[in-house]
N, C-alpha and C positions, 0 to 999 in steps of 0.2 A: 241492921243493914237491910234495905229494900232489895228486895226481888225482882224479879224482872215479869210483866204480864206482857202474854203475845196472846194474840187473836187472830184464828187464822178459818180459811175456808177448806172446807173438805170436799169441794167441789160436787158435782151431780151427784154422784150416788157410787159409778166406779171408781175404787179404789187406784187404779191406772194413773186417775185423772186428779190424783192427789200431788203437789208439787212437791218433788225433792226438801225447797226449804223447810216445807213446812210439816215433811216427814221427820227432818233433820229435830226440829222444835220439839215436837211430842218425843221424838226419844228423847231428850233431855228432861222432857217435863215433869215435876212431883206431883203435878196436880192438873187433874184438866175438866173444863166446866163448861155445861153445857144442856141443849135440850137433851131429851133425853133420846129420841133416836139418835141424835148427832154422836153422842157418848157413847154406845151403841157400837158405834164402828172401830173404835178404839181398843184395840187388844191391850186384854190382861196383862201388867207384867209387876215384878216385886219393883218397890219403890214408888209405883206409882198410885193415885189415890183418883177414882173418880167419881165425880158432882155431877149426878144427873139429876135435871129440875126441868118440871110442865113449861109450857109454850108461853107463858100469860106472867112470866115471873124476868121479864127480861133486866129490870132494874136492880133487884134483888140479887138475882144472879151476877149483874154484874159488880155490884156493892162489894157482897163473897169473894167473887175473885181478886178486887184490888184489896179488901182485910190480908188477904193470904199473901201476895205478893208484898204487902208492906210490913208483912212479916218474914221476910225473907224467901218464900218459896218461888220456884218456878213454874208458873201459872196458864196454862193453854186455854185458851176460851172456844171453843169449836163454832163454828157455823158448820149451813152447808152451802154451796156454790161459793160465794163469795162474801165475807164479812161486813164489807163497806154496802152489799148491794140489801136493803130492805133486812138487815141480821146484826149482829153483835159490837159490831166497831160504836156505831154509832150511838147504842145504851152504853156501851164504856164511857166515851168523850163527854155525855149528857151525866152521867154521875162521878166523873172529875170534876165536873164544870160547878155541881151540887156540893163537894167536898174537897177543899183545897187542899185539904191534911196530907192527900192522896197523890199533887204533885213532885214531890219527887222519883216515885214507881218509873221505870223505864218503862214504857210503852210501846210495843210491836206491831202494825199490823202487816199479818204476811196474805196477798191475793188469791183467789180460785179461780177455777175456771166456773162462769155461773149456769144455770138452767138455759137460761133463754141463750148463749152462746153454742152448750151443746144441741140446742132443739135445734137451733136454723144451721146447725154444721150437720146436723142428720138428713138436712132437707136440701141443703145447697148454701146458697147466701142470701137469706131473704132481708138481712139485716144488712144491707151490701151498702146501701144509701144513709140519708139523716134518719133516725130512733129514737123513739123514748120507753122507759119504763114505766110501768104504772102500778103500783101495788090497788087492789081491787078490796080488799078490807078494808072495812070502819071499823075495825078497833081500835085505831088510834087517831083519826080522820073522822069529820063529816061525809057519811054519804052523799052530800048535795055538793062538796070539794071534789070528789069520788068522779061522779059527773061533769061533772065542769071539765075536768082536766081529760076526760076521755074524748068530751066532745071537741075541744078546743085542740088537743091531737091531733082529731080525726080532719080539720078543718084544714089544719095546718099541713098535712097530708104526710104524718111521719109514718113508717112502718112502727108496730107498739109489740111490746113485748107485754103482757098483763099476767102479773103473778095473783097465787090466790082468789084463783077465779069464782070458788062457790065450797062452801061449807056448808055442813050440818045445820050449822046455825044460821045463818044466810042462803039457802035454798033458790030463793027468785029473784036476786041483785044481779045473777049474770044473765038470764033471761033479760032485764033492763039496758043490762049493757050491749047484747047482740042487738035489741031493737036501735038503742044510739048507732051503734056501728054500722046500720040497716040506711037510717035517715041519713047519714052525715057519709060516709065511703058508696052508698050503690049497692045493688046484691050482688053485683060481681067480684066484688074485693076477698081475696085470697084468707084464706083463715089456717093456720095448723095449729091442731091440737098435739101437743107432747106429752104425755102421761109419763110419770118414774122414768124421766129419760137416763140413758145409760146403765141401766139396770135391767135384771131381767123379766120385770114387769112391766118393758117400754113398752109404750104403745104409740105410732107416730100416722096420725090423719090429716089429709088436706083435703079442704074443699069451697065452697063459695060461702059468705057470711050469710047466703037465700036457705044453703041447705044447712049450716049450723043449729044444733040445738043445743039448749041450757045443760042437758042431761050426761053430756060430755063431758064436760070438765069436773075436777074435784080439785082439794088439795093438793095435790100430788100433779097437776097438771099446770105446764102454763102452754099459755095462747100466744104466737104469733098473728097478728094481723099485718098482710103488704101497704105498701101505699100505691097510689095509683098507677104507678111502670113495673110493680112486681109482676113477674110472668113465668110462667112454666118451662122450661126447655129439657124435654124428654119427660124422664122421671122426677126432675129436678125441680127447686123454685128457686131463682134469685130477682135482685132489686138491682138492675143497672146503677153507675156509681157515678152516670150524668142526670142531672136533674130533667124533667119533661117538661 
């Protein structure tokens, strides 16, 4: 008899900000699988068994998890923020879709709170108006998609939330991208940097895309950018929720 597989987000980073349901889930779970810092967060306890696996194995990982559940276990797949946002829902449905055997597993997804909701509740409401997200990696995208969609964004004058803004291995991609952000918003367009938000190696900066540099962000960071009626008031930033 199949199992049941849930895939849930563990939101930012505090544990606070983890949701009842999906505290509810892990305590039932036999098995939970996941990156490996996500797994990380996950207290020890008897019965339960966990899967921690590198960042680069997301298919894989999730193959695993549905073998187990269609053997009967009860199966957690961790994110972090949200599952559906740029994380693990979406490798699940993509290796159902690969392997029919697998439809009948009950399938869960339970929501988080994401990065970019906690960075712009840190700041105010810069996300107050129309958004979009952008994942800033090409490892699973063309760089020249990467582009296109930032600038076409920027054109279209959403506020952007841009995860993944610069790695080890990608070094000078988000330098390219502030110069886009430069041409196409103005140097005056509002920027927050959010580092390990909610956590206690947050770090929350705003400033104009003129005085942004590349050497800001990292993994662990995402960017806010306004669109053009975001404005400051006080300490605060938000984005009016009538269009300009």
């Amino acid at each position: 008899m199949s199992g049941v597989l849930t895939v849930v987000g563990l939101g930012p980073g505090n544990d606070a900000l983890i949701t009842p349901e999906v505290t509810a889930a892990l305590a039932k779970a036999t098995d939970v699988v996941g990156y490996i810092p996500y797994v990380k967060r996950i207290p020890v306890r008897e019965g339960l068994t966990l899967h921690a696996t590198d960042n680069r194995v997301e298919l894989e990982r999730a193959v695993h998890a549905l073998e187990m559940a269609a053997a009967g276990r009860q199966v957690v797949v961790v994110s972090s923020g949200d599952p559906g946002v740029f994380a693990m829902a979406s490798a699940v449905f993509e290796t159902l879709e690969k392997n029919p055997a697998f439809g009948s597993i009950q399938i869960e997804i339970m929501p988080g709170v994401t990065a970019m909701l906690a960075a712009a509740a840190r700041v105010g409401a810069p996300l107050g108006h129309d958004f979009c997200a952008i994942n800033l990696s090409d490892n699973l995208k063309p760089w020249a998609t990467v582009e296109r969609r930032l600038r076409l964004a920027a054109q279209a004058d959403f506020a952007m939330a841009l995860y993944n803004p610069r790695s080890a291995a990608r070094p000078h991609q988000f330098a390219r991208v502030l110069d886009i952000l430069r041409e196409e918003c103005g140097p005056d367009r509002l920027i927050v940097f959010a580092r390990a938000v909610t956590t206690p190696e947050e770090r929350i900066t705003v400033m104009s895309v003129t005085e942004a540099d590349a050497d800001m962000a990292d993994m662990r960071t995402v960017v806010l950018v306004g669109n053009a009626a975001t404005r400051r008031v006080g300490p605060y930033l938000y984005t009016p929720r009538h269009a300009e």
